[in-house]
C-alpha positions, -999 to 999 in steps of 0.1 A, spaced: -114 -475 143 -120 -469 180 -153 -452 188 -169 -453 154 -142 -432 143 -115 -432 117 -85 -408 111 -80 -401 78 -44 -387 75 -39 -361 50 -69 -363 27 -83 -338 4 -62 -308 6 -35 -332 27 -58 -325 61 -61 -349 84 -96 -353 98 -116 -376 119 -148 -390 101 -178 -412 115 -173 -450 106 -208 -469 98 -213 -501 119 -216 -518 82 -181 -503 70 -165 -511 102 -174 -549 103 -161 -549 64 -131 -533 77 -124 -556 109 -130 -583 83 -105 -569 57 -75 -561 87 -81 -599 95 -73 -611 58 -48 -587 48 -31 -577 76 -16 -543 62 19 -534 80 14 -492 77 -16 -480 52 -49 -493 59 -50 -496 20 -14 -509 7 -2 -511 -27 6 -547 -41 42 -541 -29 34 -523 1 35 -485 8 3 -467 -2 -21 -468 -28 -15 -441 -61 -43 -419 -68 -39 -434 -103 -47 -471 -90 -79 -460 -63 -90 -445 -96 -90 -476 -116 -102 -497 -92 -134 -474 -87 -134 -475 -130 -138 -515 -129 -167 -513 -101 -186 -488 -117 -203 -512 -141 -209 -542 -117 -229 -516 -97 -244 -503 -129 -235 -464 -121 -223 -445 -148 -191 -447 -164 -179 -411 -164 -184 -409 -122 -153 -403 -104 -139 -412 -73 -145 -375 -62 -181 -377 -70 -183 -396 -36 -174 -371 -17 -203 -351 -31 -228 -377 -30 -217 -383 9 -221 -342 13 -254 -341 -5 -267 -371 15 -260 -355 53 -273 -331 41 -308 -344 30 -305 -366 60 -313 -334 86 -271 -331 93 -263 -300 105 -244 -272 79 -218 -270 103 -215 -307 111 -211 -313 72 -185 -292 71 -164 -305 102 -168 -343 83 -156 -327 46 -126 -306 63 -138 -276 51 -119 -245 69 -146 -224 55 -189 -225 60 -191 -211 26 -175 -244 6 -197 -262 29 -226 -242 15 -224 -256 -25 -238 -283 -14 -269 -267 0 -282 -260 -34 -279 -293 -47 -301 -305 -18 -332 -281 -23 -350 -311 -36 -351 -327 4 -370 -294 14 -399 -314 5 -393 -344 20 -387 -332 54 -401 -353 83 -417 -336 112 -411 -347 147 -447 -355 154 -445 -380 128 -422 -404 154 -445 -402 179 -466 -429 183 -498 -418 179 -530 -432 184 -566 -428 177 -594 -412 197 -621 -438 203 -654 -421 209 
């Protein structure tokens, strides 16, 4: 977790990547090191070693209704949601695609589509400016 950072060894498609670690996550994360004190996996199984896709996917199951999402989400759907959001956040294509792994611009580009909506919620630049009124 050094410099807002976190390796994530061999995820989708087993590639390792670095990805950008939110100030809220990472206090969460220093807090959950400090309780748990894992030995190898950040996330360890109940005997050790590291967590089965099967059990990430039915602890996401049992959360879905405490945060009153939809039942028949999946744990993939994240990764969409976190694509589509960078996106309508001004991220750059290319940026987007270095934080998903994606070897190729094009699989980056699905998510461009699903994003058409943000178009029209674009912010101009002027609009940070502080701006103030002519007094005549």
């Amino acid at each position: 977790m050094d410099q807002q950072k976190v390796f994530v060894k061999a995820g989708k498609e087993k590639k390792d990547r670095m990805i950008y670690l939110p100030d809220k996550c990472k206090l969460m994360l220093l807090e959950y090191l400090n309780v748990y004190r894992p030995e190898y996996w950040f996330f360890e199984g109940q005997d050790g070693g590291r967590y089965s896709v099967r059990s990430i996917q039915q602890v996401f199951h049992k959360g879905l209704p405490k945060a009153n999402i939809d039942c028949y989400t999946t744990v993939h759907f994240l990764r969409h949601s976190y694509a589509t959001h960078l996106l309508e956040a001004g991220v750059d294509l290319r940026q987007n695609q270095q934080a998903l792994g994606h070897y190729s611009i094009k699989t980056t580009e699905i998510y461009t589509h699903i994003s058409d909506v943000s178009r029209f919620r674009k912010i101009s630049p002027i609009d940070s400016l502080e701006l103030r009124n002519f007094d005549r």
